[in-house]
N, C-alpha and C positions, 0 to 999 in steps of 0.2 A: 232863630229857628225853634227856640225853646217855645215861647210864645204859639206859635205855629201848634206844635204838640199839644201843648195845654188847651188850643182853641178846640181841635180835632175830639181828643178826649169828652172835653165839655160839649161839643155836638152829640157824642155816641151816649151820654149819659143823659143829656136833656131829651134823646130820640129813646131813650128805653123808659126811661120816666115818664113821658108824654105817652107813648101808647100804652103805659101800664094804667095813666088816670082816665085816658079815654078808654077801654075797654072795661072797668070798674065803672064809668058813666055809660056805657052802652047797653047797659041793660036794667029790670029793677028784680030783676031775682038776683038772690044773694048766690046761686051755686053757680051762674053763667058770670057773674061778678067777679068772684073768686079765682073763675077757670080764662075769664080773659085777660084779669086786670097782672095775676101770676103766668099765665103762658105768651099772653103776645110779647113783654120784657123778655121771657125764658127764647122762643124762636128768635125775634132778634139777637142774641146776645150767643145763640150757637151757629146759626149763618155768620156773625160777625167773624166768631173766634173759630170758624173752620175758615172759612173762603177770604176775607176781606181783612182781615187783625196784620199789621206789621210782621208777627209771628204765627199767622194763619195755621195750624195742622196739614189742611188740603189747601195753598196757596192756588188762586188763578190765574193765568196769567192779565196782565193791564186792560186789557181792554173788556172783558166779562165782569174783571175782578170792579171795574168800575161802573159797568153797567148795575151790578148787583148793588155797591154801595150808593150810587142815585135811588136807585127803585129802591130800597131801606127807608131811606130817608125823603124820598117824597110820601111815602108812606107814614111815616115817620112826622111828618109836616104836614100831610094832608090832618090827622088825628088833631096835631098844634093846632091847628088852623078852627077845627068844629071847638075846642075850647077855651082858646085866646084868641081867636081873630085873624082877620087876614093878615096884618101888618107885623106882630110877633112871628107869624107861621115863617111871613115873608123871609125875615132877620135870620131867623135859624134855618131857614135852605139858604139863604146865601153864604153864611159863616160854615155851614156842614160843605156844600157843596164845592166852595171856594177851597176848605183844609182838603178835600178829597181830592182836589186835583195836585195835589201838592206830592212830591215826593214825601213816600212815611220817613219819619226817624229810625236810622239804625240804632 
C-alpha cells in the first residue's frame, strides 16, 4: 500500500510541476510567465490541499471529491501532453487516475 502512496504523491507532484513549465511555456512575456508558471502550481496545490488532500481542510464527500481530482489532473495531463507528448501524458493519467481511485492512506 506504501507503494500505492508514493505513486499518488509522485502524480500530484508531476501534475503541479507540469503545469507550472507549461504555463512558463505559454507565453513570451516575462510577467504573464512568472504569473502562470507560479500560480497555476499555487491553484492546483490549494484545490488539492482544501477538497481532495487525505487531510483536506473542506473534505468532499467521494464522488465530487473525485470528480474534482479527474478534472485536476486531466488538466494536469492535458499541459503533459502539449509538452511531452501524447504517450507520456498518457502514462501519467493512468498512474494519477488509477492512485485516485484507490482508497487514500490513513
Amino acid at each position: 500500500m506504501m507503494m500505492l502512496a508514493i505513486f499518488a504523491f509522485l502524480s500530484e507532484l508531476v501534475a503541479a510541476v507540469g503545469l507550472g513549465v507549461w504555463g512558463w511555456r505559454s507565453s513570451s512575456l516575462l510577467g504573464l510567465q512568472l504569473l502562470a508558471a507560479l500560480g497555476l502550481p499555487l491553484v492546483f496545490a490549494v484545490l488539492w490541499g482544501l477538497f481532495v488532500a487525505p487531510r483536506a481542510t473542506l473534505p468532499l464527500p467521494s464522488g465530487p471529491r473525485l470528480l474534482l481530482k479527474a478534472v485536476l489532473f486531466l488538466v494536469a495531463g492535458a499541459a503533459l501532453g502539449t509538452l511531452a507528448g501524447r504517450w507520456p501524458a498518457l502514462v501519467f493519467l493512468l498512474v494519477a487516475l488509477g492512485t485516485s481511485l484507490l482508497p487514500d492512506p490513513a
